[in-house]
C-alpha positions as CSV (number, residue, x, y, z in Angstrom):
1,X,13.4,-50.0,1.6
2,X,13.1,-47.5,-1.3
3,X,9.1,-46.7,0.0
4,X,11.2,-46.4,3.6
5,X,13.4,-43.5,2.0
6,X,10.4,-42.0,0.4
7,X,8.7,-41.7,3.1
8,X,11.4,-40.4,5.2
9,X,12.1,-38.0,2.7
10,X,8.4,-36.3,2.3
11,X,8.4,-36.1,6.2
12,X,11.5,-33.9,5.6
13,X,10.6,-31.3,3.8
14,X,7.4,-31.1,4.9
15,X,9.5,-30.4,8.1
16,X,11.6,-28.0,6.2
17,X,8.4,-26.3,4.6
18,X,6.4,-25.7,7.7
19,X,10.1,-23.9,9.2
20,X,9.5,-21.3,5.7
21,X,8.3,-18.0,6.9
22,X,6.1,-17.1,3.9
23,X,8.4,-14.0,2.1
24,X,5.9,-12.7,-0.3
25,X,2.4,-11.1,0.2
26,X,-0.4,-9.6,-1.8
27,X,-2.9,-7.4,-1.2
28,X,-5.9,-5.9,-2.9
29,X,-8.1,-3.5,-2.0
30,X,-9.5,0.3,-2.3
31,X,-7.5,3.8,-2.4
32,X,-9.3,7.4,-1.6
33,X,-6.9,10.6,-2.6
34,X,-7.5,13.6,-0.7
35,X,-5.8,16.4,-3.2
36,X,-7.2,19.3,-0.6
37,X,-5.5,18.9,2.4
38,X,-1.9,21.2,1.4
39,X,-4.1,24.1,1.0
40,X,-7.0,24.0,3.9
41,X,-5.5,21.5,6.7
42,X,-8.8,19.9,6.5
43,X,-7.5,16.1,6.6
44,X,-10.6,14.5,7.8
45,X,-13.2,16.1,5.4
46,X,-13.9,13.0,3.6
47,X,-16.6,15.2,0.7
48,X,-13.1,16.2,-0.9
49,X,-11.9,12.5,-1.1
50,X,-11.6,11.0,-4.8
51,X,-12.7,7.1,-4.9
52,X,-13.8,4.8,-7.4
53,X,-15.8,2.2,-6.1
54,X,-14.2,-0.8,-7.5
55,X,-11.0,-2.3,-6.4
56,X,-8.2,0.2,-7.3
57,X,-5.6,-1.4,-5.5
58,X,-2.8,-4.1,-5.7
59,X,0.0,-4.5,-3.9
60,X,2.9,-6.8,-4.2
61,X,4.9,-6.6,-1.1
62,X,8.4,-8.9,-0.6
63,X,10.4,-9.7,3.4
64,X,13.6,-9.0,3.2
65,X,14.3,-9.6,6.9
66,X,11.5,-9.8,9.3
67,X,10.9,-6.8,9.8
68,X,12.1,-5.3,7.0
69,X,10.3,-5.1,3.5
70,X,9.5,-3.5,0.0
71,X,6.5,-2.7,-1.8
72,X,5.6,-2.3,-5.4
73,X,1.6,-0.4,-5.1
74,X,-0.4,0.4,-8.4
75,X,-3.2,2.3,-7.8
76,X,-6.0,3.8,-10.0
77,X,-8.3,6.3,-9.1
78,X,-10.2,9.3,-10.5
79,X,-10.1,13.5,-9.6
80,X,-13.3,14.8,-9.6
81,X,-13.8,18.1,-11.6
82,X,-16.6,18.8,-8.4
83,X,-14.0,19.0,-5.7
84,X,-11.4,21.2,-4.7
85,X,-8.2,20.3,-6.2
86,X,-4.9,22.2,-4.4
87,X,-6.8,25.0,-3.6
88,X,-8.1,25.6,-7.3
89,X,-10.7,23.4,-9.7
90,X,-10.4,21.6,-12.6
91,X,-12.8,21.0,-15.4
92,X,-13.2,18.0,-16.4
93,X,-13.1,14.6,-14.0
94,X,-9.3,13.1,-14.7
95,X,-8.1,9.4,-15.0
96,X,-5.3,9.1,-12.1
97,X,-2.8,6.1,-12.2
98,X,0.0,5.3,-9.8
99,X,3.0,3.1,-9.2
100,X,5.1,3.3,-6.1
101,X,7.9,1.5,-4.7
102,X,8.3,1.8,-0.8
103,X,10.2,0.3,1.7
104,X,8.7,-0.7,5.5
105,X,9.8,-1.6,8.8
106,X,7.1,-3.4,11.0
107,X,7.7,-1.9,14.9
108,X,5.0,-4.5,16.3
109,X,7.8,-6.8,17.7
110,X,9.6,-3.5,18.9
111,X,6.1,-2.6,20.7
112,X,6.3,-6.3,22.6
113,X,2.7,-6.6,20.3
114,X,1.9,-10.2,18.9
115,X,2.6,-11.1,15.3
116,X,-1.1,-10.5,14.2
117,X,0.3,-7.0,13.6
118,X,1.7,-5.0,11.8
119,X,2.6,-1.1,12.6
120,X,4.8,-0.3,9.6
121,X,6.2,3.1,9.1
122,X,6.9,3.8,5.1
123,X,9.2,5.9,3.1
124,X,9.8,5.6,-1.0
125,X,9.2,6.7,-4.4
126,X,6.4,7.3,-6.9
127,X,5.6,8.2,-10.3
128,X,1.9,9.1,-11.0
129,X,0.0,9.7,-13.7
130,X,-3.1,12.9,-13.7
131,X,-4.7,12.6,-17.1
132,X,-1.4,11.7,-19.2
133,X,1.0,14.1,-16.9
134,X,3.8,12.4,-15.1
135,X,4.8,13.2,-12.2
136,X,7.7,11.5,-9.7
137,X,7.0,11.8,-5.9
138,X,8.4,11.0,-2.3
139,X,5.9,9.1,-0.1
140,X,6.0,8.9,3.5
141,X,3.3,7.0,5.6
142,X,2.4,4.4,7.6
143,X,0.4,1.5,7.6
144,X,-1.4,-1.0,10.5
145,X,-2.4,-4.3,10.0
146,X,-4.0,-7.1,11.7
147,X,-3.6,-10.8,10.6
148,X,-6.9,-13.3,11.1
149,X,-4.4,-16.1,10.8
150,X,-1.1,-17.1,8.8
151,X,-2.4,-16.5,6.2
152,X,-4.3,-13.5,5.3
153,X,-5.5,-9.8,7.3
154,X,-6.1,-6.2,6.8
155,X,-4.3,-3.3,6.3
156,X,-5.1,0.3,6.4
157,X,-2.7,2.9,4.8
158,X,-2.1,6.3,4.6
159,X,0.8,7.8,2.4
160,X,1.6,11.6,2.0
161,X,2.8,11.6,-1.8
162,X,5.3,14.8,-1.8
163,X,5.2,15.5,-6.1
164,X,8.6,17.0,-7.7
165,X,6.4,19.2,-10.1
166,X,4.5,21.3,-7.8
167,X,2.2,22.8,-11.5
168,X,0.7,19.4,-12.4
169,X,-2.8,18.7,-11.4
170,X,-2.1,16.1,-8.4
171,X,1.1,16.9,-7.2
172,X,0.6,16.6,-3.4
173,X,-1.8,14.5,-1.9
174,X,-2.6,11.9,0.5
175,X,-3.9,8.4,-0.5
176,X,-6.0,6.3,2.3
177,X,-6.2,2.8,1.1
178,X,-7.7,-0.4,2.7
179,X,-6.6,-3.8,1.8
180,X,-7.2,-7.8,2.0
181,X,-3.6,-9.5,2.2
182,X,-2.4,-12.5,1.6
183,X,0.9,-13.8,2.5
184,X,2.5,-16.5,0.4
């Protein structure tokens, strides 16, 4: 009896478990900052990106409905002193560190797409970092994904950061950033 009741009661909640939709999801991945494009309107002239080639990207991203999330991104990165920079130069190379927290709404379902995508719009807040100078920003963007399975995908995003203090090296930009996710 007591191995009947055990048995019945791991059927359960594997039951219950397999009903979970999984809530949380990570990602990891690259970011490029183009610093040029408020000045020349040149978004696509990748020789003015800034990139590190390692991975410079996490992302820890929570479902608050099913369409509706938040994200907390860090990102690192470097400003090369040998690329414009607002419309001006800078001397040296600088360390760059952000942290933004970002809301999304994914508009697949809207779009009558399947649920290996993801078409997110994004709106939020950041505070960055261009060699020791804060700075807080507004980000708006948008992001699609594609999702091999349950599991895991890709996503590509690109977020205009909007700074408050329009003297600090960095203050508007846009960040391109590709990423693994994982959904948990």
């Amino acid at each position: 009896m007591k191995k009947s009741i055990f048995i019945l009661a791991l059927l359960f909640s594997v039951s219950i478990s397999a009903q979970e939709t999984k809530k949380w999801m990570i990602g990891i991945g690259v970011n490029f900052i183009d610093n040029t494009n408020s000045q020349d309107d040149n978004y696509l002239d990748v020789s003015n990106w800034n990139a590190t080639m390692s991975v410079s990207k996490l992302t820890a991203q929570y479902a608050i409905t099913k369409n509706f999330a938040v994200s907390s991104e860090f990102t690192l990165n470097t400003i090369d002193s040998n690329k414009d920079q607002n419309g001006g130069k800078i001397t040296t190379d600088l360390a760059y560190f952000g942290c933004d927290l970002n809301a999304r709404y994914n508009t697949a379902s809207l779009l009558k797409l399947s649920s290996k995508y993801s078409l997110e719009p994004i709106m939020g807040l950041g505070f960055l970092w261009a060699d020791n100078n804060p700075n807080q920003s507004a980000n708006v963007g948008f992001s699609l994904g594609y999702f091999f399975n349950d599991s895991y995908g890709v996503r590509f995003q690109t977020l205009g950061k909007f700074a408050s203090d329009e003297n600090n090296v960095g203050n508007n930009m846009i960040q391109h950033a590709l990423e693994l996710v994982f959904k948990l």
